[in-house]
C-alpha positions, 0 to 999 in steps of 0.5 A: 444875727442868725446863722447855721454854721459855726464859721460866723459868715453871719458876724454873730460874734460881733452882734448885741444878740446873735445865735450860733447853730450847734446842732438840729433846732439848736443854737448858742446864744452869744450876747454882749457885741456893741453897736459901734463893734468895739466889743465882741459878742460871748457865748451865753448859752448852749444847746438852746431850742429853738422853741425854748428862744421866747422863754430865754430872750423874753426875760433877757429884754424886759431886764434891759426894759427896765434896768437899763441906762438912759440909751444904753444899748443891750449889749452894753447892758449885757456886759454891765450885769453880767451873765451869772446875774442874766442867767438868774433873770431868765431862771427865776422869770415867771411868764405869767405875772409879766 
């Protein structure tokens, strides 16, 4: 869920990934909402470019990919790791060797 204004008419607080615009080509990515609702989503991080989206999310799922559990969603995956261990994942990720 994707949207402009920080009001979440969008329900990207409740979202498994949704991105929140906090400024131009800017958002905040809020991770962690479950499919049934029953867990909001959390700000992962701020001030991201829109063209920097590939080189945070494409870390973030070839994690869920392949540490996640038999039919584990990703925001349940999300809440499992944790975000210090996410932000880790995205810091360390190689492009070019996956």
């Amino acid at each position: 869920r994707i949207t402009g204004c920080p009001n979440g008419c969008a329900r990207p607080y409740m979202a498994e990934l949704g991105f929140v615009g906090d400024g131009p080509n800017s958002y905040q990515i809020w991770l962690g909402g479950t499919p049934n609702q029953s867990t909001l989503a959390k700000c992962f991080m701020n001030k991201v470019k829109i063209q920097k989206f590939e080189s945070v999310l494409e870390p973030l799922f070839n994690d869920w990919k392949v540490n996640r559990k038999t039919e584990e969603s990703f925001g349940e995956f999300t809440n499992r790791i944790g975000f210090e261990k996410l932000l880790e994942v995205v810091e360390q990720w190689d492009s070019s060797k996956n």
